[in-house]
C-alpha positions as CSV (number, residue, x, y, z in Angstrom):
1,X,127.9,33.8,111.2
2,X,127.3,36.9,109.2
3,X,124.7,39.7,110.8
4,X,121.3,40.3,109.2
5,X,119.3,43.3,108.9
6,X,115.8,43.7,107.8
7,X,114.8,47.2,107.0
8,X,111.0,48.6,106.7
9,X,110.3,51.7,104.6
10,X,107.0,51.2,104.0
11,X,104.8,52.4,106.8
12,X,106.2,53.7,109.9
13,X,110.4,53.0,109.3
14,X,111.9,50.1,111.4
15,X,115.2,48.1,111.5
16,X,115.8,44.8,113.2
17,X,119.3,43.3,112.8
18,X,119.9,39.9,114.3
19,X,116.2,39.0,114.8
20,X,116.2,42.3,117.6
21,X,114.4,45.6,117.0
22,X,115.6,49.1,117.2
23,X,114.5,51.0,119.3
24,X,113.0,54.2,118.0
25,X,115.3,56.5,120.6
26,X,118.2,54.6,119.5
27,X,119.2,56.6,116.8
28,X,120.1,59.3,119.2
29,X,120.3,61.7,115.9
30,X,117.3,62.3,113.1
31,X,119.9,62.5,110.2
32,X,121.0,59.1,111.8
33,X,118.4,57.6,110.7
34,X,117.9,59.6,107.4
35,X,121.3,57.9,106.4
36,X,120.3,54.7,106.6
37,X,117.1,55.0,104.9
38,X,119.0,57.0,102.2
39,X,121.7,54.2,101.4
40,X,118.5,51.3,102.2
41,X,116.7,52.6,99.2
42,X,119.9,52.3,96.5
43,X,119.8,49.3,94.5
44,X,123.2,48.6,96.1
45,X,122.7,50.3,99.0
46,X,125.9,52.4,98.6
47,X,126.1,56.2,97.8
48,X,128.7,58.4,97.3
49,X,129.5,60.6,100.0
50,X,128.8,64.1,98.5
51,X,125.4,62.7,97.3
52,X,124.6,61.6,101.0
53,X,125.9,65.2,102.2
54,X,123.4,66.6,99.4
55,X,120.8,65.3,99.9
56,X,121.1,65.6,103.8
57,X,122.5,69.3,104.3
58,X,122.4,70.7,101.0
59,X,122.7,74.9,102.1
60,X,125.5,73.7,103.9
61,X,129.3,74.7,102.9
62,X,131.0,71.3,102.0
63,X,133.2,71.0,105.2
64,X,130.2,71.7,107.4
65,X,128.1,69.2,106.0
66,X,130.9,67.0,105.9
67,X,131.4,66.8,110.0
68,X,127.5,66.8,109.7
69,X,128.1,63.3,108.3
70,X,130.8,61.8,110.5
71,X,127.9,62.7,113.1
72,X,125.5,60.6,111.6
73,X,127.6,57.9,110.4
74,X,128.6,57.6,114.0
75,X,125.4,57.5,115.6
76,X,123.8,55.5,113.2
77,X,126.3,52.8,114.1
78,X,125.6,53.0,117.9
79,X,121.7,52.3,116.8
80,X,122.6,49.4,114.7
81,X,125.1,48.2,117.2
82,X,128.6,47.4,115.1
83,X,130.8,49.3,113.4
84,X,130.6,47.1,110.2
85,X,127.1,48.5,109.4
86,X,128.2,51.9,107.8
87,X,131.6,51.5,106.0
88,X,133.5,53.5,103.9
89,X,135.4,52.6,100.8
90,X,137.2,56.0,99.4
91,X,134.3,58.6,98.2
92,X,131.5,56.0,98.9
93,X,129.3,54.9,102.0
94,X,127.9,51.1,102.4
95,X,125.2,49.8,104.6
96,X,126.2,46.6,105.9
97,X,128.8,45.3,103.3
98,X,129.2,41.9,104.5
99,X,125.4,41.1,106.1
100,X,122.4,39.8,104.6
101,X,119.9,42.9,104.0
102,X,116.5,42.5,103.2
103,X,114.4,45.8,102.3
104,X,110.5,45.8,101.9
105,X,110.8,48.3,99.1
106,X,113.1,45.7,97.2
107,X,110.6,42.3,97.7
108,X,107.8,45.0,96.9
109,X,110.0,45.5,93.4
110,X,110.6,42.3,92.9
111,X,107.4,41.0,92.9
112,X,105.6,43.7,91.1
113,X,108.0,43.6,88.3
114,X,106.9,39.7,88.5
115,X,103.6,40.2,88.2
116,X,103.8,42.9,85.3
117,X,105.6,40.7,83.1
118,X,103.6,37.7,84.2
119,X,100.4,40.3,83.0
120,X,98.6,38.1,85.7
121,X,95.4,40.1,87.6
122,X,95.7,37.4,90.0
123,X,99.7,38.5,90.6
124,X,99.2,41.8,90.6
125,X,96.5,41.8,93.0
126,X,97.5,39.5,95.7
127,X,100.9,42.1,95.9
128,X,98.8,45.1,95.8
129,X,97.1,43.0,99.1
130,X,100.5,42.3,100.7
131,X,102.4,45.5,100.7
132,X,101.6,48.7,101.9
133,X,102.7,51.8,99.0
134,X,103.1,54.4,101.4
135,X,107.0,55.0,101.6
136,X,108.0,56.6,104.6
137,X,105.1,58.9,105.4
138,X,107.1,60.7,108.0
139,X,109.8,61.6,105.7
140,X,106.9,62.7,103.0
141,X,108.5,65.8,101.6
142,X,111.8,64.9,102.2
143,X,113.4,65.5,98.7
144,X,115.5,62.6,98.3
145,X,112.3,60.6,98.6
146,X,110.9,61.9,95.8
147,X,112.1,59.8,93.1
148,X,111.8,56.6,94.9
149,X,107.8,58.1,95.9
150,X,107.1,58.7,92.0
151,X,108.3,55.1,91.1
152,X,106.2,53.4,94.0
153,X,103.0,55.8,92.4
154,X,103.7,54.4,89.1
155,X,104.2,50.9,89.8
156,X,100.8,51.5,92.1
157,X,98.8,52.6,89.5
158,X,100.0,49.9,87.0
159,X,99.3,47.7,89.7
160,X,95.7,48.6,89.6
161,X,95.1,48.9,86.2
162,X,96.1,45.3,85.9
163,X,94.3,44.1,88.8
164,X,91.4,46.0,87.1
165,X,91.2,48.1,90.4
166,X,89.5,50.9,88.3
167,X,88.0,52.9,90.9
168,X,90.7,52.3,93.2
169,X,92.9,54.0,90.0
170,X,90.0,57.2,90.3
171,X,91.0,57.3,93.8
172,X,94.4,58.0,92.8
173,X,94.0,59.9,89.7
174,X,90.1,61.3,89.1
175,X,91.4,62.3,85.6
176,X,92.6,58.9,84.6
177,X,90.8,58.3,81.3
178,X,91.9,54.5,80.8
179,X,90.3,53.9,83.9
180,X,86.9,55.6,83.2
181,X,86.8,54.0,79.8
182,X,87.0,50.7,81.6
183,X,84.3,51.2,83.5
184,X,82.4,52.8,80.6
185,X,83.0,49.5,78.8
186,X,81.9,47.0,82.1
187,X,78.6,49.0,81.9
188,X,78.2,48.7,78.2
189,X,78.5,45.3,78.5
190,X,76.1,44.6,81.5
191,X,73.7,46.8,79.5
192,X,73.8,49.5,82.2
193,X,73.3,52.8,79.8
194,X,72.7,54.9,82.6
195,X,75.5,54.2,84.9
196,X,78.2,54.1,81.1
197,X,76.4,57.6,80.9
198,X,77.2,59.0,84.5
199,X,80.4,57.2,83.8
200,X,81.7,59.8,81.0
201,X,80.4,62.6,82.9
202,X,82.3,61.7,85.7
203,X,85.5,62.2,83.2
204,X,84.2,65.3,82.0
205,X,84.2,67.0,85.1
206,X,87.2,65.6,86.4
207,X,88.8,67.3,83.0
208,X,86.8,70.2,83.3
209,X,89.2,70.8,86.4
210,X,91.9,71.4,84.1
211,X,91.7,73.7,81.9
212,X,92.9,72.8,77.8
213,X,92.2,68.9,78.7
214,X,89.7,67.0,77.3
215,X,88.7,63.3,76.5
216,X,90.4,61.5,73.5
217,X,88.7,60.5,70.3
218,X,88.3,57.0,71.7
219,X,86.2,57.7,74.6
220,X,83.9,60.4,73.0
221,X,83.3,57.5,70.3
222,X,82.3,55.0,73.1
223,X,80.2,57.7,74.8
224,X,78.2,57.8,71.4
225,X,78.3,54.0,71.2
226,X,76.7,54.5,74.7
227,X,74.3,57.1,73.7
228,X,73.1,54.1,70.9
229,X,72.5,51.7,73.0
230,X,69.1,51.9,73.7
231,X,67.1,52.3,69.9
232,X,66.9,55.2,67.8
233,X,65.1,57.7,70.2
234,X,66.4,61.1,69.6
235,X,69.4,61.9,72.0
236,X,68.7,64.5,74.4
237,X,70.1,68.1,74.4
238,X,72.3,67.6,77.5
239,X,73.7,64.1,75.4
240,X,74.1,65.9,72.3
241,X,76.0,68.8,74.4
242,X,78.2,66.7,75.7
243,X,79.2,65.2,72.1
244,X,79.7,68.8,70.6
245,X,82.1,69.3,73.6
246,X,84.2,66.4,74.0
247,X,84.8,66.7,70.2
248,X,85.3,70.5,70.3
249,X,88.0,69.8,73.0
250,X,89.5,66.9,70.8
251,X,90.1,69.2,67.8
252,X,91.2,72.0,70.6
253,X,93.7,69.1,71.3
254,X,94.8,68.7,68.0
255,X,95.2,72.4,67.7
256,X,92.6,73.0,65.0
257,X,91.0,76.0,66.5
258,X,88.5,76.9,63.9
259,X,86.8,73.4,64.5
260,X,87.0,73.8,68.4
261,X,85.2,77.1,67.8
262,X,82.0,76.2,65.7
263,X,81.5,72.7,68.1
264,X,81.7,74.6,71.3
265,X,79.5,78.1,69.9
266,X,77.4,74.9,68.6
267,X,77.3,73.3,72.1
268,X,76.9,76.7,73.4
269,X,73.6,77.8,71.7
270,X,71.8,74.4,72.3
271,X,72.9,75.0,76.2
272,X,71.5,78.5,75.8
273,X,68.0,76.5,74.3
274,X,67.8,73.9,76.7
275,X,68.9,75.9,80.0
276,X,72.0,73.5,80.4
277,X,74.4,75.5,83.1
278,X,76.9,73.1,83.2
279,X,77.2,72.4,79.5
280,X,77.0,76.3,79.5
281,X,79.8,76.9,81.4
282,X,81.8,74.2,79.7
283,X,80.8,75.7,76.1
284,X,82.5,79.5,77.5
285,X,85.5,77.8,78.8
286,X,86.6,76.4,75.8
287,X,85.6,79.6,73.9
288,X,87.7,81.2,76.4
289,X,90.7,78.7,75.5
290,X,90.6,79.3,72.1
291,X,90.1,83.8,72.8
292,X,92.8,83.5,74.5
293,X,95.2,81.8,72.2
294,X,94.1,83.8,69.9
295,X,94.5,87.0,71.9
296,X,91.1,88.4,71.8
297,X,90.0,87.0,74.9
298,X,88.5,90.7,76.8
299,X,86.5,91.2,73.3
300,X,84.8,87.7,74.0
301,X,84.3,87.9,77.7
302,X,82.7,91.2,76.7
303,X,80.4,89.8,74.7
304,X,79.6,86.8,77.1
305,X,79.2,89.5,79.7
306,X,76.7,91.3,78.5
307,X,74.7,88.9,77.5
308,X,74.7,86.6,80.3
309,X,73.9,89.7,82.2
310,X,69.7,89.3,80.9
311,X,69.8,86.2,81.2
312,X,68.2,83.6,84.2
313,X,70.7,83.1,87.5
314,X,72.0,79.9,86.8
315,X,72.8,80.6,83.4
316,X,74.7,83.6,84.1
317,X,77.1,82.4,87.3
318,X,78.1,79.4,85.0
319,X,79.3,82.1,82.2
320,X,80.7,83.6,85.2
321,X,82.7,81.2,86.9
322,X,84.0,80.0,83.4
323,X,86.1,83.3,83.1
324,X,87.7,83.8,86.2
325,X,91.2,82.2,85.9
326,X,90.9,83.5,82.6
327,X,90.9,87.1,84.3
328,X,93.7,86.0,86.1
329,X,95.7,86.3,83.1
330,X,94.2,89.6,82.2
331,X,95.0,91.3,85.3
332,X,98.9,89.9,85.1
333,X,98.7,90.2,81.3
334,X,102.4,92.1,79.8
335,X,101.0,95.1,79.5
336,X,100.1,95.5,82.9
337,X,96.5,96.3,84.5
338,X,96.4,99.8,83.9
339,X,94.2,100.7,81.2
340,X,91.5,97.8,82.6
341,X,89.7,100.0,84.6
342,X,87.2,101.0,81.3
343,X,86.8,97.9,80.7
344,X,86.0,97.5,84.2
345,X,83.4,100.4,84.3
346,X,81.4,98.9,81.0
347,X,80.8,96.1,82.6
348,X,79.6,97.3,85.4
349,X,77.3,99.7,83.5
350,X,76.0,96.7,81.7
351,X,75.4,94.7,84.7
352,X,73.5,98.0,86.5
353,X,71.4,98.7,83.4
354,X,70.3,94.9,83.4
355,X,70.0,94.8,87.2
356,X,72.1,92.3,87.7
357,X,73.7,91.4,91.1
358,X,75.9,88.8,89.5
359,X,77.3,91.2,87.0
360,X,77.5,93.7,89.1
361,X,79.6,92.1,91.9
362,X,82.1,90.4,89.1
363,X,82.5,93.9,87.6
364,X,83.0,95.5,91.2
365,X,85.3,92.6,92.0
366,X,87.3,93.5,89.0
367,X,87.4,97.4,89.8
368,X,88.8,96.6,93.7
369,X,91.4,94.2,92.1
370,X,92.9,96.5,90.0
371,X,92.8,99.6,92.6
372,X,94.8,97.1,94.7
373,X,97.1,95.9,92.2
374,X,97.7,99.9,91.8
375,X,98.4,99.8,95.3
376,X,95.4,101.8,96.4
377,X,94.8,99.3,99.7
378,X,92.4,102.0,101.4
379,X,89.8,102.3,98.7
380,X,90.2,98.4,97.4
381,X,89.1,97.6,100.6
382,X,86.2,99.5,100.4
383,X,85.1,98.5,96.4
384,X,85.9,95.2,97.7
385,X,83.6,94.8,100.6
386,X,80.8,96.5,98.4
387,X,81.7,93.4,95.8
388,X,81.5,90.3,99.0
389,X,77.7,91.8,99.6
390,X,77.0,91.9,95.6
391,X,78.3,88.7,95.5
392,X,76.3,86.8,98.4
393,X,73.7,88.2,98.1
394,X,73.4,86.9,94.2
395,X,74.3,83.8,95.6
396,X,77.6,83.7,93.6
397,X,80.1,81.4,95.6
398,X,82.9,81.6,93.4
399,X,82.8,85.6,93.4
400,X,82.0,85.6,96.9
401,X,85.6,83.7,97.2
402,X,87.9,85.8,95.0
403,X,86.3,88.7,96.6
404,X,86.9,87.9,100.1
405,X,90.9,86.6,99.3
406,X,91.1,90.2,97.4
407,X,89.9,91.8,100.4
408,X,91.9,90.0,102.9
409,X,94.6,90.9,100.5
410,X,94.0,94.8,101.2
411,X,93.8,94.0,104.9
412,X,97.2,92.9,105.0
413,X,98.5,95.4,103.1
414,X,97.0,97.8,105.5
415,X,98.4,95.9,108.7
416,X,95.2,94.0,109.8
417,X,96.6,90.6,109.6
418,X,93.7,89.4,112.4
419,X,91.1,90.5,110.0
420,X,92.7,89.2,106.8
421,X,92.6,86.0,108.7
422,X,88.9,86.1,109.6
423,X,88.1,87.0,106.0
424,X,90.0,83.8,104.1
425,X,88.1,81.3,107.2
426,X,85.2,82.8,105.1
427,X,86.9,82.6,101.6
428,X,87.6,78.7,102.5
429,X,83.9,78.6,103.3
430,X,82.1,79.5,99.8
431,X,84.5,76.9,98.6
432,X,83.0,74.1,99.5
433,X,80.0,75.4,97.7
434,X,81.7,76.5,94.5
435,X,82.0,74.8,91.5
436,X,85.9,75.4,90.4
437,X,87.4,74.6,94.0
438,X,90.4,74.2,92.2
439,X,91.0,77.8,91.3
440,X,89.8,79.3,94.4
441,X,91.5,76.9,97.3
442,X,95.2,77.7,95.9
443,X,94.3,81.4,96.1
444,X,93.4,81.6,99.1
445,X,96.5,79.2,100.5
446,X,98.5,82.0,99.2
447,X,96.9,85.2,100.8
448,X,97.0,82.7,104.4
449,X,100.8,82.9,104.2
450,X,101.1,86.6,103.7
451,X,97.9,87.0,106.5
452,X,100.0,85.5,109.1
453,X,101.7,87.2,112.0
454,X,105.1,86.3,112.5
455,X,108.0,84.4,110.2
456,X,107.0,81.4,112.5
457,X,103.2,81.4,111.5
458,X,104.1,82.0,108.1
459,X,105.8,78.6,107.7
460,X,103.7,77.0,109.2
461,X,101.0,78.2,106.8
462,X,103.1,77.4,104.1
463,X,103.8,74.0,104.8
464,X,100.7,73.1,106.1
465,X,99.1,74.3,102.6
466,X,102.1,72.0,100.4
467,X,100.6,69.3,102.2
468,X,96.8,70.0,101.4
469,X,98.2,71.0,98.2
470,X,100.0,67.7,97.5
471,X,96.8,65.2,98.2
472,X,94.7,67.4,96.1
473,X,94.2,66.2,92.6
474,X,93.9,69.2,90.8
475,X,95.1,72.8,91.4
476,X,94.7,75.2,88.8
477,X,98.1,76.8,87.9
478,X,97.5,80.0,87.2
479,X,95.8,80.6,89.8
480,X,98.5,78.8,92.1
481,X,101.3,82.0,91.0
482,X,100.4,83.8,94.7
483,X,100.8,80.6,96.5
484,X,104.2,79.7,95.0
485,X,106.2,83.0,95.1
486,X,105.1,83.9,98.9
487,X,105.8,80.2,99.7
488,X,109.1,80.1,98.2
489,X,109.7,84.0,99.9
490,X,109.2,82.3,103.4
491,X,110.6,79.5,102.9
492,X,113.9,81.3,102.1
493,X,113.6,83.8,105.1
494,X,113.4,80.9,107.4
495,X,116.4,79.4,105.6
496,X,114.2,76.0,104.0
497,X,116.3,76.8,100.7
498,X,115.3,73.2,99.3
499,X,111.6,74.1,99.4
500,X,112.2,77.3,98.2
501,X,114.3,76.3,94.9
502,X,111.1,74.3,94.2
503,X,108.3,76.3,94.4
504,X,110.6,78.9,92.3
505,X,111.2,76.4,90.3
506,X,107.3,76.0,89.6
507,X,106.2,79.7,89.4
508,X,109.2,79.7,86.7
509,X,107.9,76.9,84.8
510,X,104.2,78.5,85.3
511,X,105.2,82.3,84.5
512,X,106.3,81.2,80.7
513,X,102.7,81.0,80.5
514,X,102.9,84.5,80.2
515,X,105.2,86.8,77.8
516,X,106.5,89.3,80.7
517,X,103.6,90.9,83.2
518,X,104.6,91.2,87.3
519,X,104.5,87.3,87.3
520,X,108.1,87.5,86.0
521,X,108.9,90.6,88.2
522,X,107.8,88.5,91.2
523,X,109.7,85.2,90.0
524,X,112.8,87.7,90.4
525,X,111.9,88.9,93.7
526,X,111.7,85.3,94.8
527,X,115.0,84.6,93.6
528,X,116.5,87.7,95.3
529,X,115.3,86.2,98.8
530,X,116.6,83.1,98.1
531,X,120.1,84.5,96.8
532,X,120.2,86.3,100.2
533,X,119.6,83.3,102.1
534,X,122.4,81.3,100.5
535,X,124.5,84.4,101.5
536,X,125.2,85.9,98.2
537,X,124.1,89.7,98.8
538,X,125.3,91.3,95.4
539,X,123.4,88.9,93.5
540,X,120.6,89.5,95.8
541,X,120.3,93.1,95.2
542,X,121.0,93.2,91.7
543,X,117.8,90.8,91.6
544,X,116.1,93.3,93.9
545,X,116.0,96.0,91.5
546,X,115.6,93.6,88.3
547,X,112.2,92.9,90.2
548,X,111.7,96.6,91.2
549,X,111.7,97.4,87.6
550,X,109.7,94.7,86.5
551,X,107.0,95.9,88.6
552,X,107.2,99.6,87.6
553,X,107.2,98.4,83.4
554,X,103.4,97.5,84.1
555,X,102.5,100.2,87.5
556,X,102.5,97.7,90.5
557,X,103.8,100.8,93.0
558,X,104.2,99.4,96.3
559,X,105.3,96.2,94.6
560,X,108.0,98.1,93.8
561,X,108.8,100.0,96.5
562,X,108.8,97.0,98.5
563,X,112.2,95.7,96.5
564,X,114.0,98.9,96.0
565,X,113.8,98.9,99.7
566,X,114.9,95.2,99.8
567,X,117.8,96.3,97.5
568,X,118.7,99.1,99.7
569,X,118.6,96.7,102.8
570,X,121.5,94.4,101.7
571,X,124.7,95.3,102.2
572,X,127.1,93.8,99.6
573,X,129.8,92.9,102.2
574,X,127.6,90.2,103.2
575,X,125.7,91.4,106.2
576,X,121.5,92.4,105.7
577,X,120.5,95.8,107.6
578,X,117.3,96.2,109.2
């Protein structure tokens, strides 16, 4: 009689073979265990060997990671108690051959991809009842879970939709449009104008979140079908704001940026009218999208500036907070941020004349940054602290934020890691009370990383924040630059090279945002560690100085003074000094 084995992925992992349960200590070895889940998720469950040695030891030279795997193929027998379960047949490794093995993730499959072509609700359902859709929460960022995680999302979500699960869909994915439309829909029809009204403006935020997105034709067309619902009365100004804007970010969509430009300075004045803050803030951000593509972006944050700078409170910090990841990509512009600090000063003379806290602790805010980006730690720490007090004591959250991560940022350059600490506990604080969490939180992540003490700490920091990072819904990327290159920088000091390649990976893909700037020069500096850690010095230092140069095309000193000395430390024979 031939063995069976039934094999749990879903939840907390488990194997039973022959109707008796595997101990948890049985495995004796981690990677044991990693093996068999590996070859349990194939279709087949068979891999080929250097695939398995991969995916398992990939910084490892090919004959060390191949004893690696006679390890685990041995002690993942001794669990599963016969030498039959792990066999191999030339290049390729089998999971029990010749038993019967049933796999949760596989019935899961099965009867989802039933249910989808069925297009039952009922179906899907009753199988979004029976399984759990959390594969292997242990193993979560694992990378050779990844592709198997991103299919089980999918299949999720589709799931839902056809179960008509819509808010459970939100909970997923806030920026799901189907899903808010749906609703939209199931209170238009119960006659519910309000709730089909909240409904959009639900989506709207959620979009809001990410910068250059907006709602499609279809659902600003049922918001105005909403809007109609109840008689002719005139629409009010916060209605007919919306409207202006979800078209204006349809034709920014499209690309047609002259359109996007008169709906949003349309949707702009009648915020101005009717005191709308939100709509406000809305109407600059996509005037800021368009500035931007269009290169002019200082000359309309100017003009914003000043303004908003006479005008009430509210008004002014949703102008504000509007601009500030765009003034990310002003201070890491190509050109560096050296000639910024007139621009700087005009602002603030604005803001003074006006007697504007607000202004005033934006424009201080921007005068510490660039003293620090110059590499003037001693006297951004003190413009800095000046721009924290502005900025509470306006009541300006999002400033308040920046300007405590900016500060911290000076404190660690300076050696005060317990007081760079103190000041992000803060930063994290006004967070909760900001309106673009999004922009700040991922700033501040990075800054934690750099703020802690020791290598140890550090990756901790870093891993812990990939994990906040990954069941948050939106991160601004921009903003998330900081985050990825000191990430990837610790994780290839500490030798986690897979984790590393990936956040590189994402700065690279982010940086093309940008035509040159220190974002690039950093990118470099990034690879350089990571070149060291796979033991390839001249590469290493050739990247070094490619950084080093980098930051000294656009004046970032001690940025690069930190990788000429990095260049000078590795030793091209192989060994690292100091």
């Amino acid at each position: 009689m031939g063995h069976t084995c039934e094999i749990h992925l879903l939840g907390e992992f488990g194997v039973i073979v022959d109707g008796r349960a595997i101990n948890g200590d049985s495995w004796r070895s981690r990677r044991a265990a990693d093996l068999v889940k590996i070859l349990a998720l194939q279709r087949e469950h068979y891999l080929h060997r250097e695939q398995v040695m991969d995916a398992l030891w990939p910084d490892l030279a090919t004959g060390a990671a191949a004893a690696n795997l006679r390890k685990a193929v041995h002690y993942a027998r001794r669990a599963l108690g016969a030498e039959e379960a792990l066999t191999g047949d030339g290049a390729m490794l089998s999971l029990w051959p010749q038993a019967t093995v049933e796999v949760d993730v596989e019935a899961l499959l099965r009867e989802s991809e039933s249910a989808l072509s069925h297009g039952s609700s009922e179906e899907s359902a009753a199988v979004l009842k029976r399984f759990s859709f959390d594969l292997l929460p242990a193993d979560r960022y694992e990378h050779w879970t990844e592709e198997a995680r991103s299919k089980l999302r999918m299949l999720n979500r589709s799931l839902l939709k056809q179960a008509e699960e819509w808010q459970q869909v939100l909970e997923e994915d806030p920026t799901d449009e189907e899903a808010h439309r749906a609703l939209m829909h199931k209170h238009l029809e119960s006659g519910n104008r309000r709730e089909a009204i909240r409904q959009f403006e639900l989506l709207r935020d959620a979009l809001r979140e990410h910068i250059g997105v907006g709602p499609d034709a279809f659902t600003v067309e049922l918001y105005e079908k909403v809007l109609d619902m109840e008689g002719p009365e005139p629409r009010s100004p916060r209605e007919r704001a919306a409207i202006l804007l979800a078209n204006g970010l349809v034709a920014w969509s499209r690309r047609d940026l002259d359109e996007a430009e008169r709906l949003a300075r349309e949707a702009r004045e009648l915020a101005l009218s009717a005191e709308l803050g939100h709509e406000l803030g809305e109407a600059s951000t996509l005037l800021a999208l368009i500035a931007f593509a269009q290169g002019s972006w200082h000359e309309l944050f100017r003009q914003e500036f000043i303004e908003s700078v006479n005008r009430p409170a509210e008004l002014e910090r949703a102008v504000f907070d509007a601009h500030l990841c765009f003034q990310e990509f002003y201070l890491h512009g190509p050109e560096g941020h050296s000639e910024r600090e007139g621009f700087a000063r005009e602002l603030l003379g604005a803001a003074t004349v006006a007697g504007s806290l607000a202004g005033q602790a934006l424009a201080t805010l921007l005068m510490g940054e660039l003293q620090l980006l110059s590499g003037e730690t001693a006297a951004a720490a003190e413009t800095l602290a000046r721009a924290v007090d502005l900025a509470q004591t306006s009541d300006c959250s999002s400033a308040t934020s920046i300007a405590l991560e900016r500060l911290a940022e000076a404190e660690v350059a300076q050696g005060n890691h317990e007081r760079a600490r103190a000041l992000l506990k803060h930063a994290l604080h006004e967070v909760e009370s900001s309106s673009i969490p999004s922009h700040l939180l991922v700033r501040i992540l990075g800054v934690e990383v750099t703020a802690a003490p020791s290598l140890i700490e550090s990756l901790k920091e870093a891993r812990d924040a990939e994990r906040l990072l990954a069941d948050s819904p939106r991160v601004c990327e921009p903003c998330s630059m900081n985050f990825r290159i000191e990430a990837a920088r610790v994780f290839a000091r500490a030798g986690d090279l897979p984790r590393a390649r990936r956040q590189i990976e994402e700065a690279e893909r982010i940086t093309s945002l940008w035509q040159g700037g220190p974002w690039k020069a950093a990118v470099w500096e990034a690879r350089a560690e990571l070149r060291r850690a796979e033991g390839e010095p001249a590469q290493a230092k050739a990247l070094f100085l490619e950084a080093a140069g980098g930051f000294a095309q656009v004046r970032r000193s001690l940025d690069e003074m930190r990788c000429r000395a990095a260049a000078r430390s590795v030793d091209v024979d192989g060994q690292t000094a100091g």
